[in-house]
N, C-alpha and C positions, 0 to 999 in steps of 0.2 A: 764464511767463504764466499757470501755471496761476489760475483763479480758485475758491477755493472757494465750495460753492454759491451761485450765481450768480443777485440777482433780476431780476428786470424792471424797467425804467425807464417811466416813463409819460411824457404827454402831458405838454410844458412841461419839456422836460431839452432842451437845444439840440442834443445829438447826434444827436436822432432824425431831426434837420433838417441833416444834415451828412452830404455822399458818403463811403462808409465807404474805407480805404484797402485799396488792394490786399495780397495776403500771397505776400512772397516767399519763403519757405520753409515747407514742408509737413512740420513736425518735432510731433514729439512735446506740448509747448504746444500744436499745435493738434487734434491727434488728441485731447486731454483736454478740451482745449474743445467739441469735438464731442460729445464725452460729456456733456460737463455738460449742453449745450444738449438734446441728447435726453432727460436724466435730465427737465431743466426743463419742454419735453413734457407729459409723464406727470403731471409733478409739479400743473401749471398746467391740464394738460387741453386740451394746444394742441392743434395742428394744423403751427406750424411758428412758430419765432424763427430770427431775425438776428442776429448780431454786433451792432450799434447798439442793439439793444433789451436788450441785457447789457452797456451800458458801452465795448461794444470796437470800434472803429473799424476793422473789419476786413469783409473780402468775403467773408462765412461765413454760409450757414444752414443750418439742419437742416428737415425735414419729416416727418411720421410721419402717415397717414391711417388710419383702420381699412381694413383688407384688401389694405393696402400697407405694403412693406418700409418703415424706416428710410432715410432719405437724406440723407447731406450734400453739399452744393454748396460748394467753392472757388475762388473767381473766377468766377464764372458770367458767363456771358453767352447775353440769349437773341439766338437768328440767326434765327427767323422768329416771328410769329404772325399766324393764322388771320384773314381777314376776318370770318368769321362771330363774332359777339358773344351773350355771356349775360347778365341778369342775377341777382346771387344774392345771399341777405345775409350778410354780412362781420362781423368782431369782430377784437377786435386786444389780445393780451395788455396791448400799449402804452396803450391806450386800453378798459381794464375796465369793461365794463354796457354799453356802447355798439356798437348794431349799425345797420347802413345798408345798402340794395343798392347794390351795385357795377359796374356794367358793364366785360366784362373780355373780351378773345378767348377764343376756346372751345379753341382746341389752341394748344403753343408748341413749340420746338423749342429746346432748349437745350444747351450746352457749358460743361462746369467738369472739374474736376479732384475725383478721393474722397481720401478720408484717407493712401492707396497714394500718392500723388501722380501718380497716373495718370488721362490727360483720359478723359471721354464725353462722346458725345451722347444726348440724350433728347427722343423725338418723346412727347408725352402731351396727352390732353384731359381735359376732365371736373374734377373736383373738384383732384388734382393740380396743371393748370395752371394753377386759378385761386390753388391756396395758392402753387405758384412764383411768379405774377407778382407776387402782395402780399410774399413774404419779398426779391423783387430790389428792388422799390420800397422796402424799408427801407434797400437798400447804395444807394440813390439817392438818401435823405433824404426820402421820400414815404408819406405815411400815406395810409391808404383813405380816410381823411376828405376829402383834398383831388381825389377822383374825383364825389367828391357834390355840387350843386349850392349855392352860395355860403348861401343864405337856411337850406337845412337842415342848414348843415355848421355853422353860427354857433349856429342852435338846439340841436343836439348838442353842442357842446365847451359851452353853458353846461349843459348836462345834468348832462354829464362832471361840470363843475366844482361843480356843486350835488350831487352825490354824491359826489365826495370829501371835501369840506369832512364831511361827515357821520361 
């Protein structure tokens, strides 16, 4: 499975809109994937990609914040989030030039599995859970866009689309 480097798919690829499938073995493919996605990161200037936004219909993201470690998620699943809510603005390699506030819980509590193929749990707030909750919403088929209200979410993807044409 290895992929060589690997880009981004944008807005209008139908997988970004597709539940990504579970990964039953934690082999090697996917430890190199993990890498790549990290490399991608850096490369892009992320903050954090998914499996679905490289093509791969898999339950896999990476995150990388400034002043936090590297992290990959396999199978994730969150088990709580916070009643209390933020809002902050959002970007989406998926969807390039385009940012929006997002209303998002403020802490989550999460379960996957690292590259080891060994689970954790992770209690985190602040900027972290908000890039968790948008890289689980891409193994959901859901873009930060569709958290935005109808009339500015229409405004934006014509934005999108008037600057990529360009």
């Amino acid at each position: 499975m290895y992929i060589s480097i690997m880009n981004v798919i944008t807005l209008g690829d139908d997988l970004l809109r597709q539940k990504a499938k579970k990964i039953d073995k934690i082999d090697d493919d996917i430890v190199d994937t993990a890498r790549q996605m990290l490399e991608i990161l850096k490369r892009d200037k992320g903050v954090g990609v998914a499996g679905p936004q490289i093509g791969l219909s898999k339950r896999i993201f990476v995150t990388h914040i400034e002043g936090d470690e590297e992290r990959v998620f396999i199978n994730p699943s969150i088990l709580e989030t916070s009643h209390s809510t933020s809002k902050y603005e959002e970007g989406c390699l998926s969807v390039p030039g385009i940012y929006a506030n997002v209303i998002r819980s403020e802490s989550i509590k999460i379960q996957a599995w690292n590259v080891k193929g060994r689970p954790f749990t992770l209690e985190t707030g602040g900027l972290l859970a908000r890039v968790i909750q948008h890289e689980y919403d891409h193994l959901e088929g859901v873009l930060f866009l569709d958290h935005v209200p109808e009339k500015k979410r229409v405004k934006l993807i014509e934005k999108y689309e008037k600057n990529s044409k360009k």
